[in-house]
BATI-752618 format. One record per residue: residue number from 1; residue in one letter; x, z, y of N, C-alpha, C in turn. Coordinates in nm, 4 decimals. Atoms other than C-alpha are relative to their C-alpha. Layout:
BEGIN
<rec num="NUM" residu="A" n_u="X" n_w="Z" n_v="Y" ca_u="X" ca_w="Z" ca_v="Y" c_u="X" c_w="Z" c_v="Y"/>
...
//
This chain:
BEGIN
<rec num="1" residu="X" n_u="0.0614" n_w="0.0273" n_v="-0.1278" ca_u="12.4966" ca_w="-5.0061" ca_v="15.7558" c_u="-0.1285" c_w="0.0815" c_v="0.0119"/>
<rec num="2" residu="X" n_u="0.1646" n_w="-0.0790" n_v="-0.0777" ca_u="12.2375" ca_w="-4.7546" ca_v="15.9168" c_u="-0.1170" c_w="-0.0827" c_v="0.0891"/>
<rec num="3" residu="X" n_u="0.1025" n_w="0.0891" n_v="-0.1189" ca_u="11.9153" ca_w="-4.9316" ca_v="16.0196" c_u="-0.1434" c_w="0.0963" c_v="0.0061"/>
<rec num="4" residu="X" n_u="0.1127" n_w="-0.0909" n_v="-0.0325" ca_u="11.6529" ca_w="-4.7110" ca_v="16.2053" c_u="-0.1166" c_w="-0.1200" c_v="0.0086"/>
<rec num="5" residu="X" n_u="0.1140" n_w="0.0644" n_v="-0.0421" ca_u="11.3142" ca_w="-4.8758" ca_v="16.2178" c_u="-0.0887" c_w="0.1006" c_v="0.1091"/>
<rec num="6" residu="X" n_u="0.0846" n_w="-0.0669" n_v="-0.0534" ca_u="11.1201" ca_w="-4.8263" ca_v="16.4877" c_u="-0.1203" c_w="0.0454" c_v="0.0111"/>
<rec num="7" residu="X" n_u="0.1215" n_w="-0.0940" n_v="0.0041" ca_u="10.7967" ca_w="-4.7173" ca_v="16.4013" c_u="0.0193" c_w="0.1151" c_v="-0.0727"/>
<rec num="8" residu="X" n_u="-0.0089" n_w="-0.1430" n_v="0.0693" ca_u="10.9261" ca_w="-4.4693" ca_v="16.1737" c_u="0.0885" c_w="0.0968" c_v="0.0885"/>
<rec num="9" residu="X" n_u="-0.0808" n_w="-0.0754" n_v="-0.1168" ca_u="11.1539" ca_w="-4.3442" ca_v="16.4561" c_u="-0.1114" c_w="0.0758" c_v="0.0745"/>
<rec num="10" residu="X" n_u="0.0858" n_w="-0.0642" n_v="-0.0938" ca_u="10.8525" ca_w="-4.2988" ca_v="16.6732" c_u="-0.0888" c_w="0.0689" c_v="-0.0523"/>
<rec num="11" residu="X" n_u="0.0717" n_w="-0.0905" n_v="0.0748" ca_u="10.6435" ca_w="-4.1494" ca_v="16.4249" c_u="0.0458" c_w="0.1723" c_v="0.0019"/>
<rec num="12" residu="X" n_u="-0.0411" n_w="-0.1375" n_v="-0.0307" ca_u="10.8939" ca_w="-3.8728" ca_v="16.4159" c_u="0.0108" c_w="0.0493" c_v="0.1188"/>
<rec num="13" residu="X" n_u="-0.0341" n_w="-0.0702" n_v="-0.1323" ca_u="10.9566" ca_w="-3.8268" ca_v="16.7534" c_u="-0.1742" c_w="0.0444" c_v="-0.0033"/>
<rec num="14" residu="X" n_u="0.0694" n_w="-0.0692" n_v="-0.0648" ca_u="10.5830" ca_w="-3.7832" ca_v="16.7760" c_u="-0.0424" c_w="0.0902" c_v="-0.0839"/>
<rec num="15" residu="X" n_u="0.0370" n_w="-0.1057" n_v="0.0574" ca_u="10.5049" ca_w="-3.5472" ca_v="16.4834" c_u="0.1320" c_w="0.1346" c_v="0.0549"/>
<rec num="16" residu="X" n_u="-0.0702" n_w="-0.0960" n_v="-0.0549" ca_u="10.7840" ca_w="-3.3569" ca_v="16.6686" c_u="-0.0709" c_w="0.0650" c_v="0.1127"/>
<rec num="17" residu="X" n_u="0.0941" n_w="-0.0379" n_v="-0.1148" ca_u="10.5769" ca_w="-3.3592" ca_v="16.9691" c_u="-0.0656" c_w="0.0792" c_v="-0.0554"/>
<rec num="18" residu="X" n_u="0.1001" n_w="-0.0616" n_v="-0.0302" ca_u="10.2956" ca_w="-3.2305" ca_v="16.8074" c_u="0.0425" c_w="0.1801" c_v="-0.1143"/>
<rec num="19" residu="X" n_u="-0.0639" n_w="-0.1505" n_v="0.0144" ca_u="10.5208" ca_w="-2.9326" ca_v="16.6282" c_u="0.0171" c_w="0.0344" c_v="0.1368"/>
<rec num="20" residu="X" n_u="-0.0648" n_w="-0.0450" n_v="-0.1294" ca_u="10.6144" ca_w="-2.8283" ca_v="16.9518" c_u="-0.1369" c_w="0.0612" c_v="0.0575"/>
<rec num="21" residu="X" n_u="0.1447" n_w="-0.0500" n_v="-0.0196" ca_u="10.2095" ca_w="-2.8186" ca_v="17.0568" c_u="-0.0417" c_w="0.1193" c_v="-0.0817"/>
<rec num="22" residu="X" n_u="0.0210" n_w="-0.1009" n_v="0.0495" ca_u="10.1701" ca_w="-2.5985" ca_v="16.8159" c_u="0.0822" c_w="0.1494" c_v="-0.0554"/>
<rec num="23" residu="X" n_u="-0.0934" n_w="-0.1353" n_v="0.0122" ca_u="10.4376" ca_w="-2.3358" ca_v="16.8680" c_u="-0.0620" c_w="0.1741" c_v="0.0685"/>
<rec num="24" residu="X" n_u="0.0899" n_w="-0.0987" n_v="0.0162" ca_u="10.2523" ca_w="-1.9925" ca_v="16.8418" c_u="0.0363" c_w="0.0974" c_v="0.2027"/>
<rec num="25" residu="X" n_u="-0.0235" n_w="-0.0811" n_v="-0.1355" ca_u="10.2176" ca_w="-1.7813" ca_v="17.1714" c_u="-0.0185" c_w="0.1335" c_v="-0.0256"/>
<rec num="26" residu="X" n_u="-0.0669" n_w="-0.1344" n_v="0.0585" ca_u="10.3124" ca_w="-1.4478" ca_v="17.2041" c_u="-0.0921" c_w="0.1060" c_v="0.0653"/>
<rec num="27" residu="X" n_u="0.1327" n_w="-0.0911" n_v="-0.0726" ca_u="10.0760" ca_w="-1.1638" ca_v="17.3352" c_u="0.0523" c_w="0.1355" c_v="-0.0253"/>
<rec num="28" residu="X" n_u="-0.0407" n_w="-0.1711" n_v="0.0605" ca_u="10.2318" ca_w="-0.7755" ca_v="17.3805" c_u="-0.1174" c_w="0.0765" c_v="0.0165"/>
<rec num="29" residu="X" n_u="0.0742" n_w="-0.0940" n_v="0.0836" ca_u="10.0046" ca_w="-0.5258" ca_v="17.2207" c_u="0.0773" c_w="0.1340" c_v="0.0209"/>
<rec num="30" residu="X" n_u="-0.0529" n_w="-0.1688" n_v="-0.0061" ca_u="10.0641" ca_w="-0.1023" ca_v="17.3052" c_u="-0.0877" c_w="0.0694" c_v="-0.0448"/>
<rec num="31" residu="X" n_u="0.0847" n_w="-0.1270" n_v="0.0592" ca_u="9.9938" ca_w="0.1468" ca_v="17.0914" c_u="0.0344" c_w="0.1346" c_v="0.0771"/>
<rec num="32" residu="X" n_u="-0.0466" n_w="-0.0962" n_v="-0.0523" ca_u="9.9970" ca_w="0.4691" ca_v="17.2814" c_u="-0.1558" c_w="0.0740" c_v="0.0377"/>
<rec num="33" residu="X" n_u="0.1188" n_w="-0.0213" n_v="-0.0222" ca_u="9.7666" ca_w="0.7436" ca_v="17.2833" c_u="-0.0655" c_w="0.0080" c_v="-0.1052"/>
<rec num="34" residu="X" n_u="0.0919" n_w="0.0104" n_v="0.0677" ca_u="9.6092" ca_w="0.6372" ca_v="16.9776" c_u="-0.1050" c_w="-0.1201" c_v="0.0325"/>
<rec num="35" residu="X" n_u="0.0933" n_w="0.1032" n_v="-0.0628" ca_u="9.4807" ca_w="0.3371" ca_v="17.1410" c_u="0.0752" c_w="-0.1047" c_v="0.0399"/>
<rec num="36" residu="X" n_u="-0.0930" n_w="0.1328" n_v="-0.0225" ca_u="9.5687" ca_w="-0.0074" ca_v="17.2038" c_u="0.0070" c_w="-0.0345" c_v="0.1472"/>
<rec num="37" residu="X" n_u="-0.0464" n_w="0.1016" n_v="-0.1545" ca_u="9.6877" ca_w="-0.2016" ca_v="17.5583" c_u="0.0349" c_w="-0.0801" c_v="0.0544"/>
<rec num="38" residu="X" n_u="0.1366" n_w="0.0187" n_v="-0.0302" ca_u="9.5038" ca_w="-0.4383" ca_v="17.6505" c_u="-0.0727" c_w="0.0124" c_v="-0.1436"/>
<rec num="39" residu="X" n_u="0.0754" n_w="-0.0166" n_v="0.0813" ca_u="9.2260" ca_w="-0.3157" ca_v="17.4480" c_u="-0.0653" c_w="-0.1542" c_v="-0.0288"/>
<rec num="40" residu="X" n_u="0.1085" n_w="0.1860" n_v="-0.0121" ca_u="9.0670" ca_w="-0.7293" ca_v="17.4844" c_u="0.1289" c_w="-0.0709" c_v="0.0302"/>
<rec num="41" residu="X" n_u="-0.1089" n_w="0.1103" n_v="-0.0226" ca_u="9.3372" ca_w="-0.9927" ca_v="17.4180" c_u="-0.0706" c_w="-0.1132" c_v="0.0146"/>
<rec num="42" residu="X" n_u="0.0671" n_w="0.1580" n_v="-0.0421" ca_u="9.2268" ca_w="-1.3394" ca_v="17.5625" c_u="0.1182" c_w="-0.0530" c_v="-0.0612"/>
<rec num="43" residu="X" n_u="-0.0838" n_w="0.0552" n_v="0.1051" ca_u="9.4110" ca_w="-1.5979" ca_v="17.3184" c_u="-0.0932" c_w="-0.1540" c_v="0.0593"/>
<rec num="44" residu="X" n_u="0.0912" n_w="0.0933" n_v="0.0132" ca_u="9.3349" ca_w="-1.9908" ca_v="17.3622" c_u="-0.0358" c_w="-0.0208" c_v="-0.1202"/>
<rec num="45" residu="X" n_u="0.0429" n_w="0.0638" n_v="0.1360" ca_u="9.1482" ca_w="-2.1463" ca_v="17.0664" c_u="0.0550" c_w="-0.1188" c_v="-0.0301"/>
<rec num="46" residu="X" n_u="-0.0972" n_w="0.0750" n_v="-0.0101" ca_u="9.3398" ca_w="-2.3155" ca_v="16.8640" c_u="0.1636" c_w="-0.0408" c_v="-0.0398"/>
<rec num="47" residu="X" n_u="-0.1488" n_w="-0.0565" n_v="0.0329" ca_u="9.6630" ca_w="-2.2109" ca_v="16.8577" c_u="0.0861" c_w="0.0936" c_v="-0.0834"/>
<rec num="48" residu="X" n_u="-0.0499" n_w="-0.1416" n_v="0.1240" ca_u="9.8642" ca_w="-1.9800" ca_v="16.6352" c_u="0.0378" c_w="0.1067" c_v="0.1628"/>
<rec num="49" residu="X" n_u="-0.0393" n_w="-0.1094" n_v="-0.1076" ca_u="9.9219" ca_w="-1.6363" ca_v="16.8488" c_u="0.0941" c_w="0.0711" c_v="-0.1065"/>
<rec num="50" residu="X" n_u="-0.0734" n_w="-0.0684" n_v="0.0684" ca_u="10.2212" ca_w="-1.4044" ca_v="16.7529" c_u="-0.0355" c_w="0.1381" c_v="0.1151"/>
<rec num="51" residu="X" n_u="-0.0164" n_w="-0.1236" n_v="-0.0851" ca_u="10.1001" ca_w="-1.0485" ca_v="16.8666" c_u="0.1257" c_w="0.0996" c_v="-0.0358"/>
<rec num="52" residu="X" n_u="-0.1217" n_w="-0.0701" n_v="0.0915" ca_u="10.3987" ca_w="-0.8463" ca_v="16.9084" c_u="-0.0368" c_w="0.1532" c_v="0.0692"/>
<rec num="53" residu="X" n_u="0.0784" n_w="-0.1251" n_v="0.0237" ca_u="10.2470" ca_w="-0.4448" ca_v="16.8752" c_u="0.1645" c_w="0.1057" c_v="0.0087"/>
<rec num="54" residu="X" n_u="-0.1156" n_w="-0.0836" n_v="-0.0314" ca_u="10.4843" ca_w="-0.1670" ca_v="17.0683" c_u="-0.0518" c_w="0.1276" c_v="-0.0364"/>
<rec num="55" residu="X" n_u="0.0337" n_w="-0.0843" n_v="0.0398" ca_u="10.3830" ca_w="0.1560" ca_v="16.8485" c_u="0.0793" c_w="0.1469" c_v="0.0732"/>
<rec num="56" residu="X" n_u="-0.0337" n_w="-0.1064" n_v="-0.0742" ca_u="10.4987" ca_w="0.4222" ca_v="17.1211" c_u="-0.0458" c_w="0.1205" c_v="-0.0065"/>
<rec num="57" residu="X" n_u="0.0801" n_w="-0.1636" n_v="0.0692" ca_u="10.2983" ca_w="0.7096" ca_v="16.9406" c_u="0.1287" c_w="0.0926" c_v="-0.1080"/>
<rec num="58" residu="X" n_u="-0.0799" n_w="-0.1100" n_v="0.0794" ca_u="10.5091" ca_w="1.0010" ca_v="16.7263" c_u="-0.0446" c_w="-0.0661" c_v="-0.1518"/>
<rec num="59" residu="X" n_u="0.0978" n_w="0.0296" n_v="0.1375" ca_u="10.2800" ca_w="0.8725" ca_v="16.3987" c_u="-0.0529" c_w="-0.1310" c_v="-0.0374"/>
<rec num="60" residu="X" n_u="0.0161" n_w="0.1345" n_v="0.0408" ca_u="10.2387" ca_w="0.5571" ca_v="16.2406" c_u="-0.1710" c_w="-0.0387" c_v="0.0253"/>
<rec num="61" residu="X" n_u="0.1288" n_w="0.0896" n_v="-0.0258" ca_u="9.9095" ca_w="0.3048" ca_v="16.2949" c_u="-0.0155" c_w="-0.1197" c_v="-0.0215"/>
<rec num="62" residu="X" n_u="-0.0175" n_w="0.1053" n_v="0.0763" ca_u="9.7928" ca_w="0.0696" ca_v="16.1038" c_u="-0.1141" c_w="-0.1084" c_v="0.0958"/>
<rec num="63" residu="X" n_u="0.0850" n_w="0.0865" n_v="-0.0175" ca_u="9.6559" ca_w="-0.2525" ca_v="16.2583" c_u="-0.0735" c_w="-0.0702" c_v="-0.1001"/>
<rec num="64" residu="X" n_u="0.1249" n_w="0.0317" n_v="0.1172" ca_u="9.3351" ca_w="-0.3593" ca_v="16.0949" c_u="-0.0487" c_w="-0.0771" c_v="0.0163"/>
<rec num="65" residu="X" n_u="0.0798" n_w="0.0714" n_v="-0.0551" ca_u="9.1126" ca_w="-0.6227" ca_v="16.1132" c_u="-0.0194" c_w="-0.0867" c_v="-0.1014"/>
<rec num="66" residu="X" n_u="0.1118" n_w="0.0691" n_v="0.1255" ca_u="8.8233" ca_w="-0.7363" ca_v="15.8572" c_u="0.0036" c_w="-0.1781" c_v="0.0747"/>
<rec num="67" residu="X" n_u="0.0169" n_w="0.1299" n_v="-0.0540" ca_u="8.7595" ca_w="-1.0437" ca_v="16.1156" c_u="0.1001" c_w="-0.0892" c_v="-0.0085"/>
<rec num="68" residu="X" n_u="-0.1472" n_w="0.0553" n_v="0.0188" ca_u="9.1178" ca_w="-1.1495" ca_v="16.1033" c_u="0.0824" c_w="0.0016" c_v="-0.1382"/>
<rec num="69" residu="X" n_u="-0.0654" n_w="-0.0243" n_v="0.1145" ca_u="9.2074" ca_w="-1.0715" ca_v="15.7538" c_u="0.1382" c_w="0.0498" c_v="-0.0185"/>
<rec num="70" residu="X" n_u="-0.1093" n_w="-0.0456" n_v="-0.0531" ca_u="9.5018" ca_w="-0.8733" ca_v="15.8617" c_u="0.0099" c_w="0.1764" c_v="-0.0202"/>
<rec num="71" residu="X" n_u="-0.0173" n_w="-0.1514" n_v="-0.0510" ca_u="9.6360" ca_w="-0.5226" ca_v="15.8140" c_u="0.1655" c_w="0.0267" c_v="0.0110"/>
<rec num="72" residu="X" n_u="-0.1301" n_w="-0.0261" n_v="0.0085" ca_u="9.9908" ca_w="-0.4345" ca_v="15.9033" c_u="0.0255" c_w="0.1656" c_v="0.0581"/>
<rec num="73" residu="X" n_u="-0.0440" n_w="-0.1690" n_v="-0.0144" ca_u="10.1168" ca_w="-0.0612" ca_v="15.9377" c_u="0.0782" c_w="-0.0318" c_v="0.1107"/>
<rec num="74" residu="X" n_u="-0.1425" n_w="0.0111" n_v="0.0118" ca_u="10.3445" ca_w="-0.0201" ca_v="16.1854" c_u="0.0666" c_w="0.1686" c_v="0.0466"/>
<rec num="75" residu="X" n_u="-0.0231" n_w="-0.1306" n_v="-0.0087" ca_u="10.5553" ca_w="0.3188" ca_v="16.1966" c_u="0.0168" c_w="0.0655" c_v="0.1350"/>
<rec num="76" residu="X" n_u="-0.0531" n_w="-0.0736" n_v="-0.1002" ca_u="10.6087" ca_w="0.5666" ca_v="16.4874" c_u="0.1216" c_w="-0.0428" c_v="0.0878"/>
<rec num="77" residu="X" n_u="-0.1520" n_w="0.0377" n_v="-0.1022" ca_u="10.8186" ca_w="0.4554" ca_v="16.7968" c_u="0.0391" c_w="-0.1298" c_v="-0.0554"/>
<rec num="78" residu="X" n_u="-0.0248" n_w="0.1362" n_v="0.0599" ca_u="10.8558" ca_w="0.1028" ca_v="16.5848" c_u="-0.0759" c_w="-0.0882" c_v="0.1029"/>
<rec num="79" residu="X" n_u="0.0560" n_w="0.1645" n_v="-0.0250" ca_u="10.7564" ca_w="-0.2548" ca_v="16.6807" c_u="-0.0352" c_w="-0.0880" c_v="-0.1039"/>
<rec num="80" residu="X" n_u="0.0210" n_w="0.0780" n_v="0.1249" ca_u="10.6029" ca_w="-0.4953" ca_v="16.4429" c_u="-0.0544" c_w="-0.1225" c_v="0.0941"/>
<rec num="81" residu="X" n_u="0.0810" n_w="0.1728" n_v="-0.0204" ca_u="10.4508" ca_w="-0.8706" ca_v="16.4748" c_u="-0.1256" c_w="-0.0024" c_v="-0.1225"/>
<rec num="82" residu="X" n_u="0.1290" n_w="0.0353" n_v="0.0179" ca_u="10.1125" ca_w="-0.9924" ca_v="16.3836" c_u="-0.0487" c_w="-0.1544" c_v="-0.0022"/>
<rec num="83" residu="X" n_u="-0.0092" n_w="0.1268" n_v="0.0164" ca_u="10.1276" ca_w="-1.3558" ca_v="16.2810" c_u="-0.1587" c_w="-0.0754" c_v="0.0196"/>
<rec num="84" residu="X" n_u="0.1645" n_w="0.0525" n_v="0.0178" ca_u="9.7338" ca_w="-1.5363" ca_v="16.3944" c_u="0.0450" c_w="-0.1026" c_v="-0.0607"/>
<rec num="85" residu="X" n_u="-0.0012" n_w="0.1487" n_v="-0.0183" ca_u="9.6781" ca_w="-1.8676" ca_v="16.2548" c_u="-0.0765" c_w="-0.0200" c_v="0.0982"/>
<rec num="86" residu="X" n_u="0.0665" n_w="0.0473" n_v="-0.0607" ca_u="9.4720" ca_w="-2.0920" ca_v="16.5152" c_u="-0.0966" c_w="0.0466" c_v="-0.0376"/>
<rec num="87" residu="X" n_u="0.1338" n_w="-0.0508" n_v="0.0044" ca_u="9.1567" ca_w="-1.9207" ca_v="16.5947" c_u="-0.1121" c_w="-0.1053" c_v="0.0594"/>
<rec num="88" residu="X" n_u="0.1213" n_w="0.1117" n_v="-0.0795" ca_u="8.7951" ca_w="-2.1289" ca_v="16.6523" c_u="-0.0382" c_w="0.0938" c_v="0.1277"/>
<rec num="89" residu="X" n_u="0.0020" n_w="-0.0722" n_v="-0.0993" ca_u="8.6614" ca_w="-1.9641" ca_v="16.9738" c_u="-0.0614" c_w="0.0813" c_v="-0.0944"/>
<rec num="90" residu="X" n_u="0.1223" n_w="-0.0855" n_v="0.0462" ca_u="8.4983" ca_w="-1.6391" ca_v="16.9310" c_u="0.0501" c_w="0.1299" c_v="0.0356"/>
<rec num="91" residu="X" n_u="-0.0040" n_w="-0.0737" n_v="0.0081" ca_u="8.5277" ca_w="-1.2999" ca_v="16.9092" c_u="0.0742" c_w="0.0998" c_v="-0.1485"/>
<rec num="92" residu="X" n_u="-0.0486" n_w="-0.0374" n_v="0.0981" ca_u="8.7380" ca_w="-1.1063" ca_v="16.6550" c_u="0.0704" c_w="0.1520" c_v="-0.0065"/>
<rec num="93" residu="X" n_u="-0.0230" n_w="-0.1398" n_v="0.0114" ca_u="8.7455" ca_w="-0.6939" ca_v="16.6137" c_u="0.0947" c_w="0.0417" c_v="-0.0819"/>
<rec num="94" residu="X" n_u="-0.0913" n_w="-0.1180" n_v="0.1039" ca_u="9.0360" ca_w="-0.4710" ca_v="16.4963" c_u="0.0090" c_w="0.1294" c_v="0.0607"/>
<rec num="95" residu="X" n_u="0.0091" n_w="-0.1795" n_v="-0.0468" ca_u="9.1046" ca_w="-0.0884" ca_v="16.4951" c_u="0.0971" c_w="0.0157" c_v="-0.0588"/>
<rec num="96" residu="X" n_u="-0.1194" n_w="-0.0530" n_v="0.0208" ca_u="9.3861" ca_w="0.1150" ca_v="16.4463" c_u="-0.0533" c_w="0.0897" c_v="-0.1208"/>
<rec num="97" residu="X" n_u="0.0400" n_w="-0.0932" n_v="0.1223" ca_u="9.3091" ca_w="0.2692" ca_v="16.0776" c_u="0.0310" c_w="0.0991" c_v="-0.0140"/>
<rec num="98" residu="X" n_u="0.0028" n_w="-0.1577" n_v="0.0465" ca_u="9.4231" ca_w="0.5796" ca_v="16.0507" c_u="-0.0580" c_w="0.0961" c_v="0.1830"/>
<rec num="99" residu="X" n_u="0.1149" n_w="-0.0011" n_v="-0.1074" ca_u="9.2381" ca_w="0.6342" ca_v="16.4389" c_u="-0.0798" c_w="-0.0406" c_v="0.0243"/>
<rec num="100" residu="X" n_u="0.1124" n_w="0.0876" n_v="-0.0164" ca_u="8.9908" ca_w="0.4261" ca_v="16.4419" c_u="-0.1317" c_w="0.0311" c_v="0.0805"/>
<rec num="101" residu="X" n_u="0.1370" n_w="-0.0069" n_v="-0.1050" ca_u="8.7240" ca_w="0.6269" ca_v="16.6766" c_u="0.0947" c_w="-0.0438" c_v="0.1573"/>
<rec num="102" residu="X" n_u="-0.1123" n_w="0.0190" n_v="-0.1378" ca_u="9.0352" ca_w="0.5606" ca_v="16.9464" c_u="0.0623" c_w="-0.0945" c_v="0.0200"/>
<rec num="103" residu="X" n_u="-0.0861" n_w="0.0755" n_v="0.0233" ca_u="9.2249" ca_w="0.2959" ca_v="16.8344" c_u="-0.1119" c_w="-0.1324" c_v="0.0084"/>
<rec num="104" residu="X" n_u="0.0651" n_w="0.1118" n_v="-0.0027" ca_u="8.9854" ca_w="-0.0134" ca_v="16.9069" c_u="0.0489" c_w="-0.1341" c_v="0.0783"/>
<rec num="105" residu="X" n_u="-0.0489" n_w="0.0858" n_v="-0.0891" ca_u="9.0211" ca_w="-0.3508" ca_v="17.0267" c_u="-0.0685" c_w="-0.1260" c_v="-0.0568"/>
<rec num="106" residu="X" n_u="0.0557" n_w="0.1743" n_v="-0.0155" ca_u="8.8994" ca_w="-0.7382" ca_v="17.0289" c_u="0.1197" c_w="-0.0981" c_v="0.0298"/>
<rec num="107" residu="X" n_u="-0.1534" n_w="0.1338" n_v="-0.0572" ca_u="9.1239" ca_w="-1.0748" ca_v="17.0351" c_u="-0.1169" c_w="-0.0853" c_v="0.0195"/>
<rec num="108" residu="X" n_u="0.1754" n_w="0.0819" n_v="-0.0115" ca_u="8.8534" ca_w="-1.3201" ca_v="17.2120" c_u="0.0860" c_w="-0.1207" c_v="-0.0094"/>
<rec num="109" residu="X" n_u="-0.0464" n_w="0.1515" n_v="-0.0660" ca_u="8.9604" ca_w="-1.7016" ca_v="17.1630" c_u="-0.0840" c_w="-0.0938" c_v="0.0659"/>
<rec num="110" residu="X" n_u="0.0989" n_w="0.1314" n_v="-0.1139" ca_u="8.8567" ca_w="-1.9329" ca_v="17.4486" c_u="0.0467" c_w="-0.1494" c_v="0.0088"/>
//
């Protein structure tokens, strides 16, 4: 005999809820040029963000970022992802490493 209790029923339903709150949002990123597009990503605070980075240059570029603890390559004419965890608000600088006087950019969380 299967016996659900209900507080442990509703417990799950609501730690389901609050997976669901925290399902990452997605933000497209262009490399082209040697430079990113939008150079300033607005992100809420908070949340996990999944930037997904369209490398439309001939030559690979590595996303960088000391503030974010993040570096991912990604190759020529490729696509890659950029996994945030939840950011506090603020301000947070990366550059494209192997351009880097061209390749700039900011993710601000509000």
């Amino acid at each position: 005999m299967l016996r659900i209790r209900a507080p442990g029923f509703v417990l799950a339903l609501l730690l389901c809820g609050a997976a669901r709150a925290q399902e990452p949002l997605t933000i497209a990123l262009v490399i082209k040029d040697h430079a990113f597009s939008p150079a300033e990503l607005h992100v809420p605070a908070g949340k996990p963000i999944i930037i997904a980075i369209d490398n439309q240059d001939a030559t690979a570029e590595e996303f960088d970022s000391t503030d974010l603890q993040i570096e991912k390559v990604i190759a020529g004419g490729r696509k890659g992802v950029v996994h945030l965890r939840a950011l506090q608000p603020g301000r947070y600088s990366f550059i494209g490493e192997y351009h880097a006087e061209t390749a700039q950019g900011v993710v601000v969380a509000e």
